[in-house]
C-alpha positions in Angstrom: 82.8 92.8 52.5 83.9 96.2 53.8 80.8 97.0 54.5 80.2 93.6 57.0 83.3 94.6 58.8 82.4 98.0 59.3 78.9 96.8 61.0 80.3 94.3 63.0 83.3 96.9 64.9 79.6 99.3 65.2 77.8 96.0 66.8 80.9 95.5 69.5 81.3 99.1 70.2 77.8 99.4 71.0 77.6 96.2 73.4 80.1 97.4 75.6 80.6 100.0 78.0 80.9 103.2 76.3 80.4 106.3 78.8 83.7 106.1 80.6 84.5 108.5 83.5 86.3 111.2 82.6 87.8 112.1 85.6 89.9 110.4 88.8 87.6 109.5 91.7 87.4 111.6 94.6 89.9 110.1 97.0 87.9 107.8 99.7 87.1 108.7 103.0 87.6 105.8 105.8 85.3 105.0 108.5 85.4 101.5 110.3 87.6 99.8 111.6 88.3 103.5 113.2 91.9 104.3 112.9 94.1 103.3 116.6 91.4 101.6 118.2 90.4 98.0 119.4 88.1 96.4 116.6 85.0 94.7 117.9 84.4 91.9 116.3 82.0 90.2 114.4 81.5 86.5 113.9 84.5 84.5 115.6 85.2 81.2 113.7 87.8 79.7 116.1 91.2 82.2 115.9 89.5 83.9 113.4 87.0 86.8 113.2 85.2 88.2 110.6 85.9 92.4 111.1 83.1 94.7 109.0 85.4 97.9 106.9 83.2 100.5 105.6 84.4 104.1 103.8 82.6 107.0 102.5 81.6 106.5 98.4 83.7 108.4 96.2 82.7 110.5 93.6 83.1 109.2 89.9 83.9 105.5 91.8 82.8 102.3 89.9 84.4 99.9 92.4 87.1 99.8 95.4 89.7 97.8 96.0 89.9 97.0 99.6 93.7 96.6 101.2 94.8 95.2 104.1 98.2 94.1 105.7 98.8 92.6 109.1 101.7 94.4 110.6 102.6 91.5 112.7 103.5 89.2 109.9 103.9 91.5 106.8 100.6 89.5 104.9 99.0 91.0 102.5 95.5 90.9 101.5 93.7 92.5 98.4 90.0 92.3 97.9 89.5 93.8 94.2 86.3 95.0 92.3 84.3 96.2 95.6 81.0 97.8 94.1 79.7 98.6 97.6 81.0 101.0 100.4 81.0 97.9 103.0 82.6 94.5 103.2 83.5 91.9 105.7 86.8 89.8 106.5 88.1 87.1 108.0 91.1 87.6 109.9 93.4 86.0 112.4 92.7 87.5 116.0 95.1 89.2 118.4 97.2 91.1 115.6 97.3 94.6 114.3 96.1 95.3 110.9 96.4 98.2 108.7 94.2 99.1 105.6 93.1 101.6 103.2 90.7 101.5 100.2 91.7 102.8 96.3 88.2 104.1 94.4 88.5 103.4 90.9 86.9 103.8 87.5 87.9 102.4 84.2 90.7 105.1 83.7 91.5 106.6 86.8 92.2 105.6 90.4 92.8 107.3 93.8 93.9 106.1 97.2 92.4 106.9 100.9 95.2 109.9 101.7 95.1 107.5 105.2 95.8 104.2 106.3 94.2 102.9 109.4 95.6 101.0 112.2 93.6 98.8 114.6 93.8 95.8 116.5 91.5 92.8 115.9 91.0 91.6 119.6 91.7 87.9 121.3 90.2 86.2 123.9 91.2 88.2 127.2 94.4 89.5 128.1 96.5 91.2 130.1 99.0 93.1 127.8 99.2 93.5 124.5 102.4 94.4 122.3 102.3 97.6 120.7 101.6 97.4 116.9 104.7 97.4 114.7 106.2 101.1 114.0 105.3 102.1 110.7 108.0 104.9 109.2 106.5 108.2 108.2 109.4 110.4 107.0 111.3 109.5 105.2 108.9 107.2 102.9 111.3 103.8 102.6 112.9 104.1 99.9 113.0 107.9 99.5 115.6 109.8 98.0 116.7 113.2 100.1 118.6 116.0 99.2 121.6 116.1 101.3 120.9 120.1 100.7 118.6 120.0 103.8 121.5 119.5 105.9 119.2 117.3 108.8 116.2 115.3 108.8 113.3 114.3 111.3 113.1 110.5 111.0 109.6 110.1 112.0 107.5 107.0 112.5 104.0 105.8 114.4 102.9 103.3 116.6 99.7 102.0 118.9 99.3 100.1 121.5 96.0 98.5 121.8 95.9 98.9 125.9 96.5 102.7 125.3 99.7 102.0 127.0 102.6 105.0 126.7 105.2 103.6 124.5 109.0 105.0 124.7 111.3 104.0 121.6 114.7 103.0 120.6 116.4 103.8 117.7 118.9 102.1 115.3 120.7 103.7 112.5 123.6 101.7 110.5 124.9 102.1 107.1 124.0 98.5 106.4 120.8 96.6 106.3 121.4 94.3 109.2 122.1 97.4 111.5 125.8 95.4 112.8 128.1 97.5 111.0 128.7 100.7 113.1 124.8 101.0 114.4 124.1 104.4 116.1 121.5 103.2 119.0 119.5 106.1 120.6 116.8 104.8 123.3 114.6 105.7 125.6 112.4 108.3 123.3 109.4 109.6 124.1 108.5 111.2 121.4 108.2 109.5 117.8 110.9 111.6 115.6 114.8 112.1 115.8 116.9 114.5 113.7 120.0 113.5 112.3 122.7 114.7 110.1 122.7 114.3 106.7 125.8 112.7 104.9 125.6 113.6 100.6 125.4 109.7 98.7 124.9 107.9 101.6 122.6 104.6 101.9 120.8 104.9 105.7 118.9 101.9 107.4 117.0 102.3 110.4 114.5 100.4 112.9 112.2 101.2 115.7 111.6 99.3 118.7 108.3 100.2 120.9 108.0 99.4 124.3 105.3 100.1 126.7 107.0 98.8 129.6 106.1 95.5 129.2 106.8 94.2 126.0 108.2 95.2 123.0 108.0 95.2 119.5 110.6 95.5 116.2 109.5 97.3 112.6 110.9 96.6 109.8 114.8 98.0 108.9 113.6 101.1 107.1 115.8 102.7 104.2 116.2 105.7 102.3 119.6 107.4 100.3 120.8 111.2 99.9 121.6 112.8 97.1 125.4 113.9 95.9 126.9 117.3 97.0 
């Protein structure tokens, strides 16, 4: 009896995948959609377009998983179990996307140390919005030591006409910015030092304009540490 069971676990051991990678994947490298650029477009199937992403193949990789998030209405879309280095997507025209790609194997993964930006084109225009401000530093959600005494908010944009954007920025103490906001505008460059207060909860929000329209990012947050 003992014997039967022992040949059996042998039998399912050797019918499945036994060589495992030993090691994380080398982190991928992105290529198309280039990062800050007008997409061309492939196939258009009414307000949609199908848009080819392609990356470098990482080393160790078995697969990819492919993400991608439209900045204009915070959708996310997540194409596991990619065994190529290519793959095409239909998306909603006349947004801004982001994406990046994670390699992994069957123990380890690693994430594309960039995210690109682009903008999937519409029929013709005359002005497009710039693409949602996405915050750099801090990371939402961070925590910072108030022992650095001030910190460079920092954030990025695009704007699909290559427009020059200015900014305004909101900081409040509360997540709908209407408490005591602090409103800095007119910025021409894309950080802002401030003062650190120990144990405080900060929200902030950039708007981008390129002196035609405008456009909102999300209320950012982050939190200091204690004296």
């Amino acid at each position: 009896m003992r014997k039967g069971f022992y040949l059996l676990v042998i039998l399912l051991v050797m019918g499945c995948k036994t060589e495992l990678p030993g090691v994380a994947p080398e982190p991928p490298v992105l290529l198309l959609p280039a990062d800050q650029t007008p997409c061309e477009i492939g196939e258009v199937v009414g307000e949609k377009a199908t848009v080819f992403f392609e990356w470098q193949a990482a080393e160790e990789a078995l697969f990819y998983v492919l993400k991608i998030t439209n900045l204009t209405t915070e959708e996310i879309i997540t194409i596991p179990d990619i065994e190529e280095t290519s793959f095409e997507v239909l998306l909603d025209r006349g947004h801004y996307y982001q994406w990046s790609i994670t390699a992994q194997n069957y123990i380890y993964q690693s994430k594309s140390p960039d995210a690109y930006v682009f903008f999937l084109s519409n029929a013709a225009f005359t002005n497009t919005s710039p693409a949602p401000p996405v915050a750099i530093n801090p990371a939402p959600g961070q925590t910072v030591s108030v022992e650095l005494g001030n910190i460079a908010l920092s954030w990025s944009s695009y704007d699909a006409d290559l427009d020059d954007l200015t900014f305004k920025l909101i900081i409040d103490r509360v997540e709908t910015l209407d408490l005591n906001p602090v409103v800095i505008e007119d910025l021409n460059t894309s950080e802002y030092i401030i003062t650190l207060t120990p144990s405080t909860e900060y929200y902030w929000r950039i708007v981008a304009f390129d002196g035609q329209a405008s456009t909102e990012s999300q209320v950012f947050s982050f939190r200091t540490t204690p004296n």
